[in-house]
C-alpha positions as MATLAB code, in Angstrom:
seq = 'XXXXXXXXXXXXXXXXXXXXXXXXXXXXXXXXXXXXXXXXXXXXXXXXXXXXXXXXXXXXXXXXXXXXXXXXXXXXXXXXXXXXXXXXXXXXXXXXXXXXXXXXXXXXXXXXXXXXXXXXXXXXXXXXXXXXXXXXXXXXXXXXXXXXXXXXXXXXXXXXXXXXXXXXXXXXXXXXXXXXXXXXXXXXXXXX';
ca = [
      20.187   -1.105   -6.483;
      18.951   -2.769   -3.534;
      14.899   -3.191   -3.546;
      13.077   -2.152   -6.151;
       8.664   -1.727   -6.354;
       7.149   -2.475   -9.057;
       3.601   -1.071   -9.635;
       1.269   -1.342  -12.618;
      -0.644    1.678  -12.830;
      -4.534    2.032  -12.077;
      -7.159    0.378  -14.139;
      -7.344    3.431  -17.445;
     -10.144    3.419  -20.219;
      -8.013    1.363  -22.112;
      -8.610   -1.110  -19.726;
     -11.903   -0.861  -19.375;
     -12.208   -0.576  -23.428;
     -10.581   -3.803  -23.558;
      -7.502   -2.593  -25.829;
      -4.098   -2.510  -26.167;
      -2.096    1.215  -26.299;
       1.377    2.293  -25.984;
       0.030    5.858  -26.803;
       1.823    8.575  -24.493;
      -1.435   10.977  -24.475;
      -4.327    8.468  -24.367;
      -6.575    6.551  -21.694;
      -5.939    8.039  -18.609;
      -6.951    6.172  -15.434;
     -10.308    5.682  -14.412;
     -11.804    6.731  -10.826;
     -11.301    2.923  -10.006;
      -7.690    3.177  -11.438;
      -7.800    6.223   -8.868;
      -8.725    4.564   -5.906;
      -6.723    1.412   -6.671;
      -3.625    3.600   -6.371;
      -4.579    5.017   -3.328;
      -5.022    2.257   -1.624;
      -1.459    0.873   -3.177;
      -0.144    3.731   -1.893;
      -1.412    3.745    1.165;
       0.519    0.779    1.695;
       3.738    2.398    1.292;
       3.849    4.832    4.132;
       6.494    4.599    6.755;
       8.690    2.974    3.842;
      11.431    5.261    2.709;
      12.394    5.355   -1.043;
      14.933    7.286   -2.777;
      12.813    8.407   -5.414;
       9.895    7.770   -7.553;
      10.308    6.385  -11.680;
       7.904    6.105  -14.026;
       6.791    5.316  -17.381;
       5.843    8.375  -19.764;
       2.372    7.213  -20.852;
      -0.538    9.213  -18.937;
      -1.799    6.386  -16.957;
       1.271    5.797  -15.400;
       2.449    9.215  -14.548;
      -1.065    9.678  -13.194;
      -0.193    6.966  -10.905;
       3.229    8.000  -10.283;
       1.353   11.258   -9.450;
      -0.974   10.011   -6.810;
       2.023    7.777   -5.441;
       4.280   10.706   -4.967;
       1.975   12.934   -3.379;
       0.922   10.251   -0.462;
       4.748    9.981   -0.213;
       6.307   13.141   -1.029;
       8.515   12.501   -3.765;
       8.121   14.307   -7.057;
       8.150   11.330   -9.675;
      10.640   11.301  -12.419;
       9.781    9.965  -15.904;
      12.045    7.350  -17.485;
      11.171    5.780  -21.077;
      13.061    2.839  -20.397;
      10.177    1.924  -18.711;
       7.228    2.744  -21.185;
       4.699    0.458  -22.553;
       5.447   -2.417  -24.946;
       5.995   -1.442  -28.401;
       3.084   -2.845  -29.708;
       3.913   -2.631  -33.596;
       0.673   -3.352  -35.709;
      -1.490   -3.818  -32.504;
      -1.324   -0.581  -30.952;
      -5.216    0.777  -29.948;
      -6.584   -2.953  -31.060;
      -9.125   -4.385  -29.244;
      -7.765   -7.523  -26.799;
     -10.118  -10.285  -28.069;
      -8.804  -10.143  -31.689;
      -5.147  -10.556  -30.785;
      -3.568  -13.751  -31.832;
      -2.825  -16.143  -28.833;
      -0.143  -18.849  -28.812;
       2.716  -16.868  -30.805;
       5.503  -15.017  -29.634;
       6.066  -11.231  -29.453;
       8.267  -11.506  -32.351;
       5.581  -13.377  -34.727;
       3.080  -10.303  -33.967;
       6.056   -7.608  -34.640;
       5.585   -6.339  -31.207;
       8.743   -5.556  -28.526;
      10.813   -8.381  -27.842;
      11.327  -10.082  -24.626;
      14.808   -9.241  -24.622;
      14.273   -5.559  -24.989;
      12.030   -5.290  -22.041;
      14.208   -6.846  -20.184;
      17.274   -5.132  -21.625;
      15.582   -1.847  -21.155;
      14.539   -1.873  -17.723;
      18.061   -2.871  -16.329;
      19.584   -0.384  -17.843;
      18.037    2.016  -15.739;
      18.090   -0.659  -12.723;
      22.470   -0.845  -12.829;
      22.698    2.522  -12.781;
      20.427    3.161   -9.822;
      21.687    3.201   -6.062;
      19.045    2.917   -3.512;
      15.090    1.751   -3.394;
      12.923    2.973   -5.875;
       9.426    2.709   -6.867;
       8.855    2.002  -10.447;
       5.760    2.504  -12.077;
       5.374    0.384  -14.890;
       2.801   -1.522  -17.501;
       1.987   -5.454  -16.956;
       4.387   -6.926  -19.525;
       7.511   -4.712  -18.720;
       6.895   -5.245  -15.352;
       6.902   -9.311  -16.198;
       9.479   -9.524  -18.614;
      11.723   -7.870  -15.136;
      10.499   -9.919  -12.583;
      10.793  -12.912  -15.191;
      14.241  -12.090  -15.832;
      15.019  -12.151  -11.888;
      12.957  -15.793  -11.783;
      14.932  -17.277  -14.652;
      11.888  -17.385  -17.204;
      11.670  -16.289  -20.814;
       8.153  -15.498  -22.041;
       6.715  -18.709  -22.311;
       7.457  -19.795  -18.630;
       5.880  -16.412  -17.381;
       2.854  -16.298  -19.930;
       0.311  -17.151  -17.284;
       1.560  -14.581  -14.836;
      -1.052  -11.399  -14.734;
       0.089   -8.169  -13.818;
      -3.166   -6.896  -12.136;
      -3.738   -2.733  -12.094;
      -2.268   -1.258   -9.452;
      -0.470   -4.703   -8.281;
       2.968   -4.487   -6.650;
       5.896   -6.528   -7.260;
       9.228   -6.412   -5.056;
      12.353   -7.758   -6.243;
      15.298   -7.953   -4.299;
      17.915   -7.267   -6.373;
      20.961   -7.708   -4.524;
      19.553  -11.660   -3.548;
      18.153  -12.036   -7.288;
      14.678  -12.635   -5.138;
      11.442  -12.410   -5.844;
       9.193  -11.977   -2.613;
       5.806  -10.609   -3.678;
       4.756  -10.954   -8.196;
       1.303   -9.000   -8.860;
       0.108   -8.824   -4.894;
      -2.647   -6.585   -4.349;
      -1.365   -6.452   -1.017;
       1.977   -6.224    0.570;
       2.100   -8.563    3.544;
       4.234   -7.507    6.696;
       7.196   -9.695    5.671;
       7.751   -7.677    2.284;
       7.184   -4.524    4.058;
       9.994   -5.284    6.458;
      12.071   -6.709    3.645;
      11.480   -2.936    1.815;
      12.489   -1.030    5.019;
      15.348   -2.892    6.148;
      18.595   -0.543    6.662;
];
């Protein structure tokens, strides 16, 4: 694999609720979360991708959705992408959530396994893809590319409907959580 787009789906009442959810049928975007996409995907046109992956939980495919129909490719849903296995914290409210501890200490999905996970499907990929994703997968990845663990990479937001480019072949990371993608990513995505 080559390039490879990252993008957090759209703001989703779980969002706006404030919790955490790696529920498959739950919290589906938002009319913000709607828009955001739109405008992410707007972005995208005159870029060619070989295909369109995404994470199984409804907000995502709904963005995967939107994403595919501005540029006609029918997305294809991947687990190895899903949400964080969130353990004992699944559907809690943000605030309440311990801070300072690792993944591991609050018997959620390691580092490792995000990371482990979404190259998996990465090596045995040829082309550009668009991935859509949740914030932590989506930094755990573009962690693993910068050489950080979870520590290093704990102040990093994944913003809804943000885009991240890595290029894979260069271990590079040219744009991490960017609202917008600036012409020099763009060309970097549709170089032949």
């Amino acid at each position: 694999m080559r390039m490879i787009l990252l993008i957090r789906h759209g703001e989703s009442e779980a969002n706006v609720s404030r919790i955490i959810s790696e529920d498959y049928e739950k919290y589906p975007l938002t009319e913000k979360g709607m828009d955001q996409v739109r405008f992410a995907a707007s972005q995208l046109k005159g870029i060619s991708f070989t295909g369109i992956i995404t994470s199984p939980v409804l907000r995502a495919r709904q963005t995967a959705s939107i994403i595919g129909e501005i540029l006609g490719i029918e997305p294809v849903v991947d687990d190895r992408i899903r949400e964080s296995g969130l353990g004992p914290l699944n559907n809690q409210y943000i605030p309440v959530i311990p801070r300072g501890k690792s993944r591991t200490d609050l018997k959620l999905e390691s580092w490792d396994s995000h990371v482990g996970r979404f190259l998996s499907l990465i090596n045995e990929k040829n082309g550009d893809y668009v991935f859509v994703s949740h914030g932590f997968p989506i930094r755990a990845i573009a962690g693993y590319y910068l050489g950080w663990n979870e520590f290093e990479s704990a102040g990093v937001e994944i913003k809804n409907a943000s885009m991240t480019v890595i290029d894979a072949e260069k271990g590079d990371v040219p744009a991490l959580g960017s609202i917008v993608l600036t012409d020099r990513v763009k060309k970097m995505l549709m170089r032949d």
